[in-house]
C-alpha positions as CSV (number, residue, x, y, z in Angstrom):
1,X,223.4,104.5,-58.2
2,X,220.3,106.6,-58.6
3,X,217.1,105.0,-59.3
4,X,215.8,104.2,-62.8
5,X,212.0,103.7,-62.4
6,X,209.8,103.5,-66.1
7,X,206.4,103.2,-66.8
8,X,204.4,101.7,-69.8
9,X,200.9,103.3,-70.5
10,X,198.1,102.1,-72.4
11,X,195.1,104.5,-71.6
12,X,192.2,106.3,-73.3
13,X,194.3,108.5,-74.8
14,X,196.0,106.7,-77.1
15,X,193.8,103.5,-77.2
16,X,190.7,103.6,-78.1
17,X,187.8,101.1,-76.2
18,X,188.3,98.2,-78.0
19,X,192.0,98.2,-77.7
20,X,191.6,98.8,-73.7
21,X,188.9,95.9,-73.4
22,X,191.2,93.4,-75.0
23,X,194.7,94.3,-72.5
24,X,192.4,95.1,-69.4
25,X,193.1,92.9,-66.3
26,X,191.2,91.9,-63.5
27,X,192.2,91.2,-60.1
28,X,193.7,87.6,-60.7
29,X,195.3,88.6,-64.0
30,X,197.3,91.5,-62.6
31,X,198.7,89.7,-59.4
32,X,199.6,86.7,-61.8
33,X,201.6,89.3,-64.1
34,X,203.3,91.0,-61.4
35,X,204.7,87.2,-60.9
36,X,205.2,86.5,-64.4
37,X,206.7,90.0,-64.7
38,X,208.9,89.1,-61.4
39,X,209.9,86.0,-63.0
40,X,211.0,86.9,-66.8
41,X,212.3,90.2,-66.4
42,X,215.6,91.4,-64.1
43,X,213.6,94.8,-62.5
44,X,212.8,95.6,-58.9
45,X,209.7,98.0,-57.6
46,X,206.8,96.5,-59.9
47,X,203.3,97.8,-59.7
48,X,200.5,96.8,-62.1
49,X,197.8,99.1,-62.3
50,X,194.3,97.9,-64.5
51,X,191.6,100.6,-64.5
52,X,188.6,101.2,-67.2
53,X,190.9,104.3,-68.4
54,X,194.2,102.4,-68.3
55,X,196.3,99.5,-68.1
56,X,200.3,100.4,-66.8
57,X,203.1,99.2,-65.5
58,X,206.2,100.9,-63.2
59,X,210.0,99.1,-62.9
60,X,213.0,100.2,-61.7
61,X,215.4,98.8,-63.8
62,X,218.5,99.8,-65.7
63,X,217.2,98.4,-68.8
64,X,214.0,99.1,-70.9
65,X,211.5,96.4,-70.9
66,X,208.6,98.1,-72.4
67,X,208.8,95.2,-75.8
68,X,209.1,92.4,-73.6
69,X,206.3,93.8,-70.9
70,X,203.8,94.3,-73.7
71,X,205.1,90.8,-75.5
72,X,204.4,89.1,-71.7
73,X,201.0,91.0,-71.4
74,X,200.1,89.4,-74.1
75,X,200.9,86.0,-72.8
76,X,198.7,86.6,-70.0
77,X,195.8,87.5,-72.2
78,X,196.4,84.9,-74.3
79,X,196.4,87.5,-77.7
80,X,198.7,86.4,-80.4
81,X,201.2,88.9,-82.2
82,X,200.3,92.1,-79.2
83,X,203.4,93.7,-80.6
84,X,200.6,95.1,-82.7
85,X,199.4,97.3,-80.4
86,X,202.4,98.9,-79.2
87,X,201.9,102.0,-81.1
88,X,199.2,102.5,-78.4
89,X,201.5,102.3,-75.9
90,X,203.6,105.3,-74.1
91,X,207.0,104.6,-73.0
92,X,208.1,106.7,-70.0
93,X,212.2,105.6,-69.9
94,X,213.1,108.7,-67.9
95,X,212.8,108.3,-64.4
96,X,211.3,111.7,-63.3
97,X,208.2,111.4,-65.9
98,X,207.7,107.9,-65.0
99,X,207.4,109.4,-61.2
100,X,205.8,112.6,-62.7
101,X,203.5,110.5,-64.1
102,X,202.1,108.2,-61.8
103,X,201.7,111.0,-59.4
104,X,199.6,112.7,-62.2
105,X,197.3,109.5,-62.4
106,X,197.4,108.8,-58.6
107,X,195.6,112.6,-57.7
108,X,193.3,111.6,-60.8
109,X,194.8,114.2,-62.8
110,X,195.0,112.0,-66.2
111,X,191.6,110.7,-65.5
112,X,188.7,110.9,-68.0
113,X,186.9,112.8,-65.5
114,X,189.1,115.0,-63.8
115,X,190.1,114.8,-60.4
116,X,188.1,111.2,-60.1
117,X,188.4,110.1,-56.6
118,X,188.3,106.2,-57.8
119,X,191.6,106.1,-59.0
120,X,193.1,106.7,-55.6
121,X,191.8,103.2,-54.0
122,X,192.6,101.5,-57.2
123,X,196.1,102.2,-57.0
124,X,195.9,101.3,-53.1
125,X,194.7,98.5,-54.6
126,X,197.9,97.7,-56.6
127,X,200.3,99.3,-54.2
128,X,198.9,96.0,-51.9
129,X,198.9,93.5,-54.7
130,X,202.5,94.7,-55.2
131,X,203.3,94.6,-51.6
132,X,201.5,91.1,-51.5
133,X,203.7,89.5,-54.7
134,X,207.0,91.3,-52.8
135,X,207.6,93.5,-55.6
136,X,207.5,96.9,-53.7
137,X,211.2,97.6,-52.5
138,X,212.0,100.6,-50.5
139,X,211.9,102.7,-53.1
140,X,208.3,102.1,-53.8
141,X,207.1,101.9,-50.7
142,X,208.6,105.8,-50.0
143,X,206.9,106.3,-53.4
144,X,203.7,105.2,-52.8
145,X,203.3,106.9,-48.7
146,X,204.5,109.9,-50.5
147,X,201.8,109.7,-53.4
148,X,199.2,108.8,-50.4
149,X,200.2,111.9,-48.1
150,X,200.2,114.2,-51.4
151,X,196.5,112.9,-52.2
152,X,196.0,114.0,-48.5
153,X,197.1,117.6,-48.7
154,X,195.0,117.8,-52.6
155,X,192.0,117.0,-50.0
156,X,192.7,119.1,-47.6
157,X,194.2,122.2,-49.1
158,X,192.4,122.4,-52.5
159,X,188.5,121.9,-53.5
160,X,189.7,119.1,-56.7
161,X,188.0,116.5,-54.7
162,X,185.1,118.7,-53.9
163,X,181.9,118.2,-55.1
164,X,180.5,114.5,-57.3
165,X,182.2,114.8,-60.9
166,X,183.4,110.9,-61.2
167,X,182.6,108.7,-63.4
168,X,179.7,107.2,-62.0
169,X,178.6,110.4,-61.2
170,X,178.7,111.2,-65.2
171,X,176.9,108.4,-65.6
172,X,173.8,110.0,-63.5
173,X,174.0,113.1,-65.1
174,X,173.6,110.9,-68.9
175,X,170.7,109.6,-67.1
176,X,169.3,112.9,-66.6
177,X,169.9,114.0,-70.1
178,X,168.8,111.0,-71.6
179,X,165.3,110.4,-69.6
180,X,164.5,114.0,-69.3
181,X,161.9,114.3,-72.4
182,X,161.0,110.5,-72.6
183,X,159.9,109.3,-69.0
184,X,159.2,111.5,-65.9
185,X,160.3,108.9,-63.0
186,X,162.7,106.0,-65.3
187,X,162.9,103.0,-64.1
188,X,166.7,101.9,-63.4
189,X,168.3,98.7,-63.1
190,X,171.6,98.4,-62.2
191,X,173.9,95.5,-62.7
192,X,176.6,94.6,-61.0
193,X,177.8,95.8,-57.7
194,X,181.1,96.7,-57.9
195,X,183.1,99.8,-57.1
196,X,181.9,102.0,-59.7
197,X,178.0,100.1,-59.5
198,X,178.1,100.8,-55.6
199,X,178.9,104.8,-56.1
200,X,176.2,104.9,-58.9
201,X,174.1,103.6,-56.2
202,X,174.6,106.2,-54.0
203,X,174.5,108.5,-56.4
204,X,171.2,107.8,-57.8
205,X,169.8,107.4,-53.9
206,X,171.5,111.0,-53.8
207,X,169.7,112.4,-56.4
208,X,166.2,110.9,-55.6
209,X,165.6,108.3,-57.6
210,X,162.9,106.0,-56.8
211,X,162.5,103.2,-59.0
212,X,165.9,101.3,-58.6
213,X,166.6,98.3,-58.3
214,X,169.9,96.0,-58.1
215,X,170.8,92.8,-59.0
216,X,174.0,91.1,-58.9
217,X,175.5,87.6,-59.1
218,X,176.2,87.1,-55.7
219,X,172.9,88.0,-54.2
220,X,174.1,88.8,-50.3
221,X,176.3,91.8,-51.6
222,X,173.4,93.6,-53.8
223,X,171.0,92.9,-50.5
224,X,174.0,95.1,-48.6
225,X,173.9,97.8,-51.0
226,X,170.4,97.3,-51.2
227,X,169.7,97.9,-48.0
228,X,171.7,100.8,-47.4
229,X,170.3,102.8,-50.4
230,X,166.7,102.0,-50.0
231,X,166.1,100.3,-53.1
232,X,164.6,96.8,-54.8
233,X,166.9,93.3,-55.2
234,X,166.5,91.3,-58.4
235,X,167.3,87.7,-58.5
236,X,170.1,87.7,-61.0
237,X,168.2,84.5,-62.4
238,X,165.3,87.0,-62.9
239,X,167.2,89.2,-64.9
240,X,165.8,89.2,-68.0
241,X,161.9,90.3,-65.9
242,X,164.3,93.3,-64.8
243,X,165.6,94.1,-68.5
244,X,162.0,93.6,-69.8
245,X,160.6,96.6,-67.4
246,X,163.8,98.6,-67.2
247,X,163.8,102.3,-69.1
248,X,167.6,102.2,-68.0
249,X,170.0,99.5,-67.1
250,X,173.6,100.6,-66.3
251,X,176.2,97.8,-66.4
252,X,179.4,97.5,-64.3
253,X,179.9,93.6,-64.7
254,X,183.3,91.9,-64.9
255,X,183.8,89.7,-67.7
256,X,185.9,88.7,-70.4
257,X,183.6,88.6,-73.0
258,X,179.8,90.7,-73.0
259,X,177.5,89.7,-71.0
260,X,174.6,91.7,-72.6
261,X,173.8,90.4,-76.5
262,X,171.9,91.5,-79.4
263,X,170.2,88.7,-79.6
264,X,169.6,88.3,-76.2
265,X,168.3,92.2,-76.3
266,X,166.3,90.8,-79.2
267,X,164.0,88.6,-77.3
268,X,163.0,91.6,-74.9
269,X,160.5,92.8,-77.9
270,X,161.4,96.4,-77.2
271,X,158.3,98.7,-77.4
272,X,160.2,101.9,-76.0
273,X,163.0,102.9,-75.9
274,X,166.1,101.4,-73.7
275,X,168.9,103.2,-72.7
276,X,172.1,100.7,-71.8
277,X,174.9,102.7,-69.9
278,X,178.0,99.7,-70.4
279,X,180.6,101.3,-67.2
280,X,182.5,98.1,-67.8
281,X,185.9,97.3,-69.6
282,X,186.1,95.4,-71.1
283,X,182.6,96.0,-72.2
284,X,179.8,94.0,-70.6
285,X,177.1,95.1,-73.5
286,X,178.1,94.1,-77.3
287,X,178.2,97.2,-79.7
288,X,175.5,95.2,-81.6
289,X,172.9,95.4,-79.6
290,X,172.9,98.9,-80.3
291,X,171.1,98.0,-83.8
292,X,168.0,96.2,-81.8
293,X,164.7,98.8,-82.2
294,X,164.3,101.5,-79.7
295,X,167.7,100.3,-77.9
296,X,170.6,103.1,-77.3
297,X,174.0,101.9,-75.9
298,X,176.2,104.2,-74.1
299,X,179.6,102.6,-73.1
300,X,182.4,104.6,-70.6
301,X,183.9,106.5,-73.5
302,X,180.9,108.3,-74.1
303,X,180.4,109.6,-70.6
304,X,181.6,112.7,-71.2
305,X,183.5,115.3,-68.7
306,X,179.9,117.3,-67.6
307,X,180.0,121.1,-67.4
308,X,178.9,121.0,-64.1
309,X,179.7,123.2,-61.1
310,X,181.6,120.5,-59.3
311,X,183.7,119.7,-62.5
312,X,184.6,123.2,-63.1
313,X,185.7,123.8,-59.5
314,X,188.1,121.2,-59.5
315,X,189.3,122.2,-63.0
316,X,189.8,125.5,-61.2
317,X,192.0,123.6,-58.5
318,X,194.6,122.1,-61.2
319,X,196.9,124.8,-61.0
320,X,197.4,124.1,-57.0
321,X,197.3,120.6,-57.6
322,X,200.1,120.6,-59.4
323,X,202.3,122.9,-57.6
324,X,201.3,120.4,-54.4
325,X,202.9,117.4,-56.4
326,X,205.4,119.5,-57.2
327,X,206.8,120.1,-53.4
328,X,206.3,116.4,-52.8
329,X,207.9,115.1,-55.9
330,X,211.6,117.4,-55.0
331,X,211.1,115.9,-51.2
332,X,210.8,112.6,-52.4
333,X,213.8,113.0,-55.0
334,X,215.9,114.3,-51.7
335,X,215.3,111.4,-49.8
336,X,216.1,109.3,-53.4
337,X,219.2,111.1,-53.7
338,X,220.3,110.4,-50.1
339,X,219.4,106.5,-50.7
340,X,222.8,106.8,-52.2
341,X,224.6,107.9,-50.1
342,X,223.8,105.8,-47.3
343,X,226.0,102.9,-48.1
344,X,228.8,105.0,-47.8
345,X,227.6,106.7,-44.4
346,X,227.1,103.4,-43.2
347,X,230.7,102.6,-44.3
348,X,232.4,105.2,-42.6
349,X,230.3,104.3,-39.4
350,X,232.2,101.1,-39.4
351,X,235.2,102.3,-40.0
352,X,235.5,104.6,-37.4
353,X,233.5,102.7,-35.4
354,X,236.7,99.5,-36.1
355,X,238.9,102.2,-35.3
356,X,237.8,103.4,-32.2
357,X,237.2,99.4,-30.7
358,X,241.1,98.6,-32.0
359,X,242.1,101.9,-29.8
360,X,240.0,100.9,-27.0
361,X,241.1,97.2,-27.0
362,X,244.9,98.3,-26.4
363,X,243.7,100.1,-23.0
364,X,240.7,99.1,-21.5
365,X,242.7,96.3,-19.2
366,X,244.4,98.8,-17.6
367,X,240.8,100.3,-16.5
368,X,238.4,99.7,-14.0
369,X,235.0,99.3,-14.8
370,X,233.9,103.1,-14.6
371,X,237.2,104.6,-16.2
372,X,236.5,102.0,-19.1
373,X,232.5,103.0,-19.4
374,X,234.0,107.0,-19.1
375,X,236.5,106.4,-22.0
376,X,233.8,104.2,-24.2
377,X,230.9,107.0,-24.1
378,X,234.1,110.1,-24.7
379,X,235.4,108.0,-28.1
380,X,231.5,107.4,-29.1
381,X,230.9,111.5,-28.6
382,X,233.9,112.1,-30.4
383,X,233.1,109.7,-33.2
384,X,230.0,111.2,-33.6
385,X,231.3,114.7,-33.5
386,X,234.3,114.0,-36.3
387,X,231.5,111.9,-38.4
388,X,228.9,114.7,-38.2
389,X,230.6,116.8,-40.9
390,X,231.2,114.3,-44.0
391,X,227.6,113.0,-43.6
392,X,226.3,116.9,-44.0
393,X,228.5,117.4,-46.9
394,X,227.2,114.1,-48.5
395,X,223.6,115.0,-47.6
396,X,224.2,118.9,-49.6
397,X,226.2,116.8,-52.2
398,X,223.4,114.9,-53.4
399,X,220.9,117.8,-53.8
400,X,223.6,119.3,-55.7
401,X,224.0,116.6,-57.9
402,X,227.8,116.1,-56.7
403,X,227.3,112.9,-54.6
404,X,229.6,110.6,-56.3
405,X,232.8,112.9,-56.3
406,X,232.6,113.1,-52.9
407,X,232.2,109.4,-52.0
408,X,235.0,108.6,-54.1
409,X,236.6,110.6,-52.0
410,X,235.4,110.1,-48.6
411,X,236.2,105.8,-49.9
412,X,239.8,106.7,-51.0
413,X,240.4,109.2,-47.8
414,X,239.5,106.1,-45.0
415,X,239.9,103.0,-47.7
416,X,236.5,102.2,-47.4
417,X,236.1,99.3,-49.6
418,X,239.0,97.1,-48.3
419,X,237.6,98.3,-44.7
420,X,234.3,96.5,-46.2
421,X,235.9,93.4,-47.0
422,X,238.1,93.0,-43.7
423,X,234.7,92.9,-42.2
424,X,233.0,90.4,-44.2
């Protein structure tokens, strides 16, 4: 049978930020689903993938599970009654857009800035937890190595990773916009030194800024950063100093609940203004702080796609993108196709393979030992030869579509299935 992989998408699409906060997972929440979703529901080839854009899950299965994936998501997260928020939810049932589609989000093609070269490690990322929690069959793992080599030829043959249009990068240029008539040289602190806080980093060392400084939980990995972009460490104890002479503090912490309060913001006794850029999701500064004096809040749905050079280029590149996925989704739906129709290749191996060892027993003690090793490799050519033929016809079957005629006849031709069970 063919495969029947699905998806189930919750993104910034449909759901707005407040919706994605709540189902977001981390790290230790998706590689306990995959398990929960390994244990509770009959489907092979799982991947979980939990970004600030999206949360989704792929399955091959016969069946749709998309109620009882969202009901069990919501076990995880511990939300009551979830079932309300599957209107936010797309179903993909039909195998080729649930392929379609995670290629699409994959080459960053669905992200909120286009062509966002994050997304590529983060579904690394769950390819490994997957491959960790042994839910990635054959199938996936063809799937994924396809979807990797694809991203390789986007790099190499196309300019939609060229230039810095990510989201971090987005986040600089709000920077920009936001500083440019209020202070001359902001100061920036950055919290949290994740992923997305690490490229702002970079970014911000790219674009010049001096007065930057970092401060994280775990005080080693900020030093690291630190060190490699030229700029200031903060104590995390010392945080609130670091809010206090701030002009900008951009967020990427990973939390459950926000870490950043208005009442915490309140006891700053703002006397200019504050601009908070929240990168996290679930959000990491709460919407009220927003009504403190002189504060602004800017959280990652307001980091908008920039008209910039770099964005438009890869914009530019969508068309060739897409005709790139297309070539690699019709190879990888070949080799699908002949996953098929191996069993039965394999079938009629043995068969003529039994054949040719029943024929060889009946003579080979009337030979010596070089007329026997003569007559073994002529009757292994032969088999080859006579073998050759149905597998071509079973290969140009499939890509016709006309696979399963032809086994059922190539099984009632040589009795294939009661050659099966004599061998077991």
């Amino acid at each position: 049978m063919l495969q029947n992989f699905k998806a189930i998408s919750l993104s910034y699409k449909k759901a707005p930020l407040d919706i994605r906060e709540l189902i977001a997972l981390d790290e230790n929440s998706c590689r306990q689903f995959i398990q929960t979703l390994k244990s509770f529901i009959q489907a092979s080839d799982i991947l979980v993938l939990s970004t600030c854009n999206r949360t989704e899950v792929y399955y091959n299965s016969d069946v749709d599970y998309s109620t009882e994936i969202v009901k069990l998501l919501g076990i995880t997260k511990g939300i009551n009654n979830i079932t309300q928020y599957l209107d936010y939810f797309t179903i993909l049932n039909e195998h080729n857009d649930a392929v379609q589609h995670l290629f699409e989000v994959s080459m960053g093609l669905e992200s909120q800035v286009v062509g966002d070269m994050q997304i590529t490690n983060q579904v690394k990322q769950s390819y490994q937890w997957a491959a960790d929690n042994e839910t990635a069959g054959p199938f996936l793992h063809r799937l994924m190595h396809t979807i990797f080599f694809t991203n390789k030829r986007v790099v190499q043959e196309t300019a939609f990773r060229d230039g810095a249009a990510s989201t971090s990068y987005a986040a600089i240029e709000l920077i920009e916009e936001l500083t440019a008539d209020v202070v001359a040289e902001p100061k920036i602190l950055v919290v949290g030194v994740g992923e997305i806080g690490a490229d702002v980093c970079r970014h911000l060392k790219d674009k010049g800024y001096q007065h930057v400084t970092i401060t994280n939980r775990t005080l080693a990995k900020a030093q690291v950063l630190a060190d490699e972009c030229g700029m200031d460490v903060l104590p995390f104890e010392n945080i609130v100093q670091g809010l206090k002479e701030a002009d900008v503090i951009i967020s990427s912490v990973a939390r459950e609940t926000p870490f950043f309060t208005k009442e915490m913001i309140q006891r700053l006794n703002v006397l200019t203004f504050k601009f908070f850029i929240d990168l996290s999701v679930p959000r990491s500064v709460e919407a009220e702080v927003e009504a403190v004096p002189g504060v602004l809040v800017y959280n990652i749905d307001t980091i908008q796609n920039k008209a910039s050079a770099a964005l438009q280029q890869r914009i530019n590149s969508v068309p060739k993108v897409r005709a790139i996925i297309e070539e690699s989704i019709e190879q990888f739906n070949d080799w699908s196709k002949e996953m098929m129709v191996s069993p039965t290749i394999n079938k009629l191996k043995n068969a003529l393979e039994t054949i040719r060892q029943e024929e060889m027993a009946r003579y080979m003690k009337k030979l010596g030992p070089k007329e026997a090793k003569l007559i073994d490799n002529i009757t292994k050519s032969m088999m080859q030869k006579v073998i050759k033929l149905p597998v071509l016809q079973l290969k140009a079957a499939c890509k016709r579509g006309e696979a399963e005629t032809l086994i059922d006849l190539l099984n009632d031709l040589f009795d294939l299935e009661k050659q099966e069970i004599d061998a077991n």
